[in-house]
N, C-alpha and C positions, 0 to 999 in steps of 0.2 A: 847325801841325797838332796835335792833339790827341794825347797818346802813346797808345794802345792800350789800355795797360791804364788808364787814367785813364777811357775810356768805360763802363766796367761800374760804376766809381765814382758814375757821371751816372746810369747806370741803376739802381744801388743807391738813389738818392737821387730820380728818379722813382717807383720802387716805393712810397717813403713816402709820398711825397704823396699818389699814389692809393690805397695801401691803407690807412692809417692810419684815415681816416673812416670805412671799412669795420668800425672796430673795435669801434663802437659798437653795444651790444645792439639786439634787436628793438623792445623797451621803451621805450628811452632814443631813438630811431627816431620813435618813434609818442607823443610826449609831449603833443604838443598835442591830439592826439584825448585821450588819456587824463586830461588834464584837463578838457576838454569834458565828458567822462564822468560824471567825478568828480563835477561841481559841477551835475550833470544838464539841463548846458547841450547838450540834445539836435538842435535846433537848428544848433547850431554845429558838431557834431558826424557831422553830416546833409552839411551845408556841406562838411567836411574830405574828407568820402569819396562827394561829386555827382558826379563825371567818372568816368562808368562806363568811359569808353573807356579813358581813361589807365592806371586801374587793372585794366582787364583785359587791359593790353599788355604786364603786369610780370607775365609765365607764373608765374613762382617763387612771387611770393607771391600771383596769384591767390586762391585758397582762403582765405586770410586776411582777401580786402579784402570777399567773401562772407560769411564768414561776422561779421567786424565790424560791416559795413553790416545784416545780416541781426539782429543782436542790439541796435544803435542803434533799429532800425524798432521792433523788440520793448519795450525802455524804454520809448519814445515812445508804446506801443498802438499803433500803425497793426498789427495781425497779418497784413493780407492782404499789403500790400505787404513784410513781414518776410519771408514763407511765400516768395515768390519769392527771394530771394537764399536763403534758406537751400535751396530745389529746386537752384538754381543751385549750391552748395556739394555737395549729395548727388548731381550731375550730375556734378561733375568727382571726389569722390571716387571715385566709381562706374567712373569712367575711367581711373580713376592707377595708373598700372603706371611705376615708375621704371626707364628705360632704360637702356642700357648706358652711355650718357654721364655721365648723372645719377651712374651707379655710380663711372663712372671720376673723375667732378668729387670726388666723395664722397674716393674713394683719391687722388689728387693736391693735393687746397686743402684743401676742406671741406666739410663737409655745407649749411653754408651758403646755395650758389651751389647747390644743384638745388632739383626745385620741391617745395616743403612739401604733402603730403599730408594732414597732419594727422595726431596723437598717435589712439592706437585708440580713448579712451577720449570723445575730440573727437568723432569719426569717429560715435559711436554717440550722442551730445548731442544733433547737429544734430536728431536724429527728434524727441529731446524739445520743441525749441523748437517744429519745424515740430507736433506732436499739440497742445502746449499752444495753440498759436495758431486752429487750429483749435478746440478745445473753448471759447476764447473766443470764436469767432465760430460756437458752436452746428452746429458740423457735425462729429457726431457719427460718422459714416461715414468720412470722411476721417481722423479721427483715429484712427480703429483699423486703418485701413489704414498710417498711419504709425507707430502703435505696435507694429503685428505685422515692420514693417520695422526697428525700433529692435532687435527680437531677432532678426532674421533677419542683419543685417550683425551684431551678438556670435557667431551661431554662427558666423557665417565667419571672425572675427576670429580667436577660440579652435581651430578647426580647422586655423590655417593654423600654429599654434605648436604643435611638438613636445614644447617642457618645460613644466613645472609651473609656468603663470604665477599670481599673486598676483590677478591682472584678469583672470578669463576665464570670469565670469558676471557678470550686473547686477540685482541683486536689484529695485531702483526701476526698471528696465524691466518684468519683470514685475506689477510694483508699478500701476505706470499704467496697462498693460493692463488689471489688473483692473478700475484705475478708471473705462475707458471700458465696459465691458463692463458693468460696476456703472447707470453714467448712461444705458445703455440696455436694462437692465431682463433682461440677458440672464445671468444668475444663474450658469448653471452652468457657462458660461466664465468668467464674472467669479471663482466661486469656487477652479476649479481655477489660473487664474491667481494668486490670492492665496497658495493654497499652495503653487505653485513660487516665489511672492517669500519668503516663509515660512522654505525649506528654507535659500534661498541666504543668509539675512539671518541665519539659525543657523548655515551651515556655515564661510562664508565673511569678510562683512562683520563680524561678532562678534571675529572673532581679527586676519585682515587689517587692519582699518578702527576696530577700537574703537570699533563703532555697535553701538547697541541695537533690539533689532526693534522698530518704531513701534507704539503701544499702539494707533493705529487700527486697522493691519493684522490688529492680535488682534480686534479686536473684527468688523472685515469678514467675517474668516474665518468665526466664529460666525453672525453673523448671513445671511451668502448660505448658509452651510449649510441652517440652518433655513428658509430662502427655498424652498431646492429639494427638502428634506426628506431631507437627511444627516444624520439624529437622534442618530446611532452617533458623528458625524465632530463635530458639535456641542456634544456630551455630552463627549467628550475635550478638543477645545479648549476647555470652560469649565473641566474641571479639570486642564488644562494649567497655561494661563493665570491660574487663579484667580478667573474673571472670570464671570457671569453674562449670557447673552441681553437686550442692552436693547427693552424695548416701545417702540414707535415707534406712534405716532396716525397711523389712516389717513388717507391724502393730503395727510399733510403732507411740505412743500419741504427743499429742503436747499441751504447752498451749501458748495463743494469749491472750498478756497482755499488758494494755494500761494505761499509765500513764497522769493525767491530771495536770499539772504543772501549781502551783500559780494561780492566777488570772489575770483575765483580764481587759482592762483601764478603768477609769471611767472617766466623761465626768464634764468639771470644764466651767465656765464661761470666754469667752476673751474679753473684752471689751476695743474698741479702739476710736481713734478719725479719723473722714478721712475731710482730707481740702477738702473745693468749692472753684474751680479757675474759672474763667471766660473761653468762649472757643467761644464765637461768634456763630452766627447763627442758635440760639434759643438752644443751648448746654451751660450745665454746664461741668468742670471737677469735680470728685469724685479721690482725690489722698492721699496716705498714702505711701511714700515710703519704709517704714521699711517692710511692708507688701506684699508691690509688688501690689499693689490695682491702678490701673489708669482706669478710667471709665468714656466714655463718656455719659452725661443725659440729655434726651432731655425736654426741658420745655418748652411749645409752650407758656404758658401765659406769657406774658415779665411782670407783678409787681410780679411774683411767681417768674420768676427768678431773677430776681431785688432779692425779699427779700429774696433768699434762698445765695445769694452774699452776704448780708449785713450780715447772720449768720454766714459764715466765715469759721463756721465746722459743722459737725454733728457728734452723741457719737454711736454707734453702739455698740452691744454684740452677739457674735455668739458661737457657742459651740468649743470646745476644745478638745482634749484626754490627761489624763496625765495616763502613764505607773506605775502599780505596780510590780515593779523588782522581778521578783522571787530568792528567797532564794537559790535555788539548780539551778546549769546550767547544770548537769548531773545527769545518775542516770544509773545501769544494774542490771540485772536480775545474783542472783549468782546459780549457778547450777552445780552438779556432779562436783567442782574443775575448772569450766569453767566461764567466766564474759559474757555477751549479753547484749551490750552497747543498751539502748532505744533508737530509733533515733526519731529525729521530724519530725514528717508528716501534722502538720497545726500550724501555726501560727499565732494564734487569733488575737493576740496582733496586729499585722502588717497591716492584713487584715481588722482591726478597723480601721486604720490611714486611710490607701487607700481608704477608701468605705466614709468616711466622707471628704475625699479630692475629691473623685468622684462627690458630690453632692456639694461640695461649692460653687458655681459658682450661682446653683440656691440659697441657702440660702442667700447667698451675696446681689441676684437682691432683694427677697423677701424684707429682713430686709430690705436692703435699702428704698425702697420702703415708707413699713411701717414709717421708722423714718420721712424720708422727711414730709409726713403728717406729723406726730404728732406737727414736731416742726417748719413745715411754720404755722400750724392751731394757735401755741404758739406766733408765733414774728408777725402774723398778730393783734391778740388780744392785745398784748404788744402795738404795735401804735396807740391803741385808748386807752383814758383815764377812760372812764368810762366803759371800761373792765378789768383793771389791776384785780381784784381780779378771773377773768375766769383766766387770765393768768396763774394768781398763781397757779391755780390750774391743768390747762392745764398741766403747766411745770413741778410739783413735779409728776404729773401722767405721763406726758410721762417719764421722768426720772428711776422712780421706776419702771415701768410696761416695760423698755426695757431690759428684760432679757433672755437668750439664754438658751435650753430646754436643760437641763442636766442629762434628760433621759435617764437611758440604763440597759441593761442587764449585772448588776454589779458579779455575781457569777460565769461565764465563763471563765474556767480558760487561762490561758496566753498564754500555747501551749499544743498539744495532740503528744505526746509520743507513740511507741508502740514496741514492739519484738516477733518474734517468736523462741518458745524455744521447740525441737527434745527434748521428754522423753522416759523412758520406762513406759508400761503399769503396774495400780498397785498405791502405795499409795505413793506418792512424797512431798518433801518440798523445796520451792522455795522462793529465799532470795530475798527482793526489797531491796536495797542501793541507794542512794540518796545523791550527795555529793555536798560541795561548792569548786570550787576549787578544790583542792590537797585534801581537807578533806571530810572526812566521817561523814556527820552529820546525818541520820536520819535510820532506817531500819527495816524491817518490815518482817515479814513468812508469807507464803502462804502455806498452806497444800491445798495438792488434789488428788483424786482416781481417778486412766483413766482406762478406757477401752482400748483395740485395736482399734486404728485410730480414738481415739474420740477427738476434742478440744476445749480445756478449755478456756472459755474467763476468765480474771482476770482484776479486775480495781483498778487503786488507784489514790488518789490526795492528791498533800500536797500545803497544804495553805500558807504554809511561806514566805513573801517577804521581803527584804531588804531597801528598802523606794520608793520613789515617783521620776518619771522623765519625 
């Protein structure tokens, strides 16, 4: 017969086997999709994520396998069939209310093991894909109905947070409102939309985000003024801006093209150590100073905090961002002899870091939390003798099972791009250039037929980045 404590041994060592693999990011996960991606072997890519059932039998990551499948259909142009998975993603975000379980998986393992919701800033994306797809397939109406929904879930987002978040307006929300509003000729919501992306690109993005307000936007502003006859509003935006009223020939076309640049960060595991200092009067200290971590914790049990002094530290793992650099840091529209530099109007990449630094504080208290258990439940069993083998196993489970949820919506590119380019009516070819640097790596034609006053949405993305930061 097996001795007793020899069994928790076994089970110690079960533990690894199944949890180990578990150890591996969401990323490192999904490698072959993401090389399909890369090499914009769409295709294949199509292929990886075809078993709709399978993947919507995995509750947890659900919303992931949507919104992936939903951003492949998008590469690929198919819009219409994209617009459904991405409904299907604003269907179940619509739905997600993390439940008591979810909470408790959260406090006992990890955030891991409940279902992924989605990052806030995710959460309010989805609307951009679903408008742009729409404004690609000319329906106009639908897209403002998803753009008026892209700032109706920010306000709720924002309202639902009591402190001072970094992310809790979207200037390029309002931004694209105006632009559907603009493409439908309807000026004076177009205008006032433009001025609330205006304020928020002054108040916020400028200092937050280190973006500059798009010289389009300056120039929209002026010109839907004068559309509707805000002469007053006109006159100060030109000498705001510096910038002059451009004349425009009547009936003539326009197209409104939007570059999605690179990708966006994916989310890697940090895992630290934080010392327990003594702090008197039923307080522990919690301190890391590479981190900037000082935290006072109160333990009213004095042998809990006795043994959580004699631990010394505890190992902590919380999420991360690491940045995939995009390849190109420019890119213009070539046109009749003339260049229309793309400007940047969202920066994904930024508003990842900021929205995941908004929420640290809570994830900080959670994990912490969680570990304390795990490993007072360890150094208590450790001081009895004829518990060493729970020990054992207590301790390679909490070990292995503290891992930081490295979930996210990996296809989102780095930054969204866009220009407006005056044509004539008639069949046109429009050059995208994409460059690194001084050079000209990448380039692409656009043919298209306009009407009188009609315009043309155009999109493009390029996947290429330069490495990891």
């Amino acid at each position: 017969m097996i001795p007793f404590n020899n069994i928790f041994r076994y089970v110690a060592f079960i533990l690894i086997v199944f949890l180990i693999p578990a150890c591996a990011t969401y990323y490192q996960k999904n490698e072959s999709l993401m090389q399909a991606v890369y090499t914009s072997d769409f295709a294949s890519a199509n292929k990886l994520l075809a078993d709709d059932a399978k993947w919507e039998k995995q509750k947890r990551n659900q919303l992931l396998f949507y919104l992936n499948k939903g951003t492949v259909l998008f590469m690929d142009g198919q819009h219409e069939a994209s617009n459904i998975y991405f409904r299907k993603a604003d269907y179940l975000v619509e739905d997600f209310n993390k439940d008591v379980g979810d909470f408790a998986v959260t406090l006992l393992v990890n955030a891991k093991y409940t279902n992924y919701g989605g990052e806030n800033f995710e959460q309010i994306l989805i609307h951009y894909y679903t408008t742009i797809n729409y404004l690609a397939l000319n329906k106009t109406e639908e897209a403002l109905v998803e753009g008026k929904r892209m700032l109706s879930k920010m306000q709720r987002i924002t309202d639902a947070y009591k402190s001072k978040n970094k992310y809790k307006r979207d200037a390029f929300a309002h931004n694209l409102l105006g632009m559907i509003y603009d493409i439908r000729g309807e000026y004076n919501d177009a205008f006032i939309a433009y001025r609330n992306a205006l304020q928020i690109y002054q108040d916020d993005y400028t200092k937050n985000f280190d973006m500059a307000i798009p010289l389009q936007l300056k120039k929209d502003l002026i010109r839907t003024a004068n559309k509707v006859g805000f002469y007053e509003e006109q006159l100060a935006y030109e000498k705001e801006f510096k910038l002059a009223l451009e004349r425009i020939q009547d009936e003539s076309a326009e197209v409104l093209f939007f570059w999605n640049n690179g990708l966006g960060p994916i989310k890697e595991q940090n895992a630290f150590n934080i010392m327990i200092l003594p702090a008197g009067n039923g307080i522990v200290n919690l301190v890391n100073p590479e981190l900037g971590i000082s935290m006072s914790w109160p333990v009213s049990d004095k042998n809990d905090r006795q043994d959580m002094l004699d631990m010394n530290f505890i190992r902590l793992a919380l999420p991360k961002y690491v940045s995939r650099v995009p390849l190109y840091d420019r890119a213009n529209l070539e046109f009749n002899n003339t260049r229309y530099p793309l400007q940047m109007a969202e920066n994904i990449n930024a508003i990842a870091y900021k929205s995941l630094q908004d929420r640290m504080a809570k994830e900080l208290a959670i994990g912490l939390g969680r570990v304390i258990a795990k490993q007072l439940a360890v150094h208590q069993l450790k001081k009895n003798k004829d518990q060493q083998g729970f020990a054992a196993a207590a301790m390679i489970y909490g070990a292995v099972s503290e891992q930081a949820d490295t979930r996210n919506w990996q296809l989102l590119p780095y930054a969204i791009h866009y220009a407006r380019v005056k044509v004539k009516p008639g069949k046109q070819q429009i050059k995208f250039v994409a460059s690194e640097g001084s050079k000209s790596k990448m380039e692409k034609n656009f043919e298209v037929d306009l009407n009188p006053n009609q315009t043309k949405v155009l999109i493009t993305q390029t996947l290429d980045f330069s490495g990891y930061r």
